[in-house]
C-alpha positions, 0 to 999 in steps of 0.5 A: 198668650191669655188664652194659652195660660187659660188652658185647663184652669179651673176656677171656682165662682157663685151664680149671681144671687138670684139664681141661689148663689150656688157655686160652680166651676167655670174655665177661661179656657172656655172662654176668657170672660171667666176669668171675672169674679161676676158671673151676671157680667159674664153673660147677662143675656143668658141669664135673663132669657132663664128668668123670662122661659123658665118656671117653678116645676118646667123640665128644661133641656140645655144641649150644649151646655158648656159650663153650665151657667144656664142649665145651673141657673134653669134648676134654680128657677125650675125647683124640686119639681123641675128636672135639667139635663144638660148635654155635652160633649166635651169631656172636660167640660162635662166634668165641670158641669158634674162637678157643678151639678154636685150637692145643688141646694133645695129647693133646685131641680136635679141637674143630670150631665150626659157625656154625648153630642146631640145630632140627627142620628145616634152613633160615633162622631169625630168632635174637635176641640177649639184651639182658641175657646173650647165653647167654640168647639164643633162636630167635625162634620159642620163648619165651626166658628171662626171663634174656634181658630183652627183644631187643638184635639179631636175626639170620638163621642157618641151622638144621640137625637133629642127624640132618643132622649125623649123616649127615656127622659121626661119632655122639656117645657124649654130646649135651648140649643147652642151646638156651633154650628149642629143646630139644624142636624139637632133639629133634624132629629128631633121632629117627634119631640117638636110634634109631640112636646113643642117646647119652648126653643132657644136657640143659636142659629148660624146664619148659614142654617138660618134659612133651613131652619126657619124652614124646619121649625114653620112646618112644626107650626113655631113663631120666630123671634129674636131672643136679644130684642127686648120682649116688648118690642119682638116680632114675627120673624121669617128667618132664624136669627143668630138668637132664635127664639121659637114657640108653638102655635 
């Protein structure tokens, strides 16, 4: 019933005051921790792998960015130097996160919002729309979240590589990656961006992916860690963990 009634509200809230207190337009019907006034107890994890990868002047990637709690907070920390482009694409998410990205006060980095799903060719795709949390939704052709539970809508979007967009964008310094289940097509068309960039990735990982990705990112020379491990007490992984977190060599 919480999550019929959270259907297309839209609330107005403040990132928490370290990242400037900016104001930003969230939805429960991304998902019901919204509905809290403290966007820090929301997701304290997000916020604080932004404090720990990103920089004064880093370029950051946020592809699946949802509502845009960690490409907001990123162009806080990246300041006018940095730049974030976030990429989603959900329409009605995508609007929020202009809406957010709108009139950012300085120092911030410039937030710019692309309409489109990131996977290992360009074209059309088929995405569905989540009947429970539409964080949850996914590209029709991977298997989603049990979070999703079931289709409320599907749409056609237009899919990009992260090596198309490092032809007309400036390298990240910092790629995060959380696309419910498309992580490893994303990674697939992204081999420039990983031999010539090497960003700094964090990423969502299901476990079905976890071995191919692990895979993938060991042959462009990447440690792996587990991102929800406290930094001192990480280790050199051999799997993908549902939280990746990977640096070049």
């Amino acid at each position: 019933m919480v999550e019929r009634i959270s259907r297309r509200v839209v609330l107005r809230r403040r990132l928490p005051r370290e990242y400037g207190g900016h104001r930003i337009y969230v939805s429960p019907d991304a998902s019901l921790r919204f509905w809290r006034r403290d966007l820090r107890s929301a997701d304290p994890f997000l916020f604080d792998i932004c404090a720990e990868l990103v920089a004064d002047g880093d370029v950051v990637w946020d592809v699946g960015a949802n509502v845009g709690l960690f490409a907001l907070a990123a162009a806080c920390r990246a300041s006018e130097s940095g730049a974030v482009l976030a990429v989603e694409p959900d329409p009605f998410l995508v609007r929020l996160l202009r809406r957010s990205s709108h009139g950012l006060p300085a120092p911030s980095a410039p937030v710019e919002v692309l309409h489109a799903a990131v996977s290992d060719r360009q074209g059309i795709a088929t995405f569905t729309i989540a009947s429970r949390s539409r964080a949850a939704s996914h590209l029709a052709s991977v298997d989603g979240s049990s979070q999703a539970g079931g289709v409320r809508d599907t749409v056609e979007v237009v899919t990009v590589t992260l090596d198309d967009l490092l032809v007309t964008r400036r390298a990240p310094a910092i790629l995060k990656i959380d696309v419910e289940g498309a992580e490893l097509l994303c990674l697939q068309g992204a081999t420039r961006l990983l031999s010539t960039a090497r960003p700094v990735i964090l990423s969502e990982v299901a476990g079905r992916n976890s071995a191919a990705v692990e895979r993938l990112l060991r042959q462009f020379d990447y440690t792996l860690q587990d991102a929800s491990v406290p930094k001192p007490a990480r280790t050199r992984l051999d799997f993908a963990p549902w939280n990746t977190l990977a640096f070049p060599a």
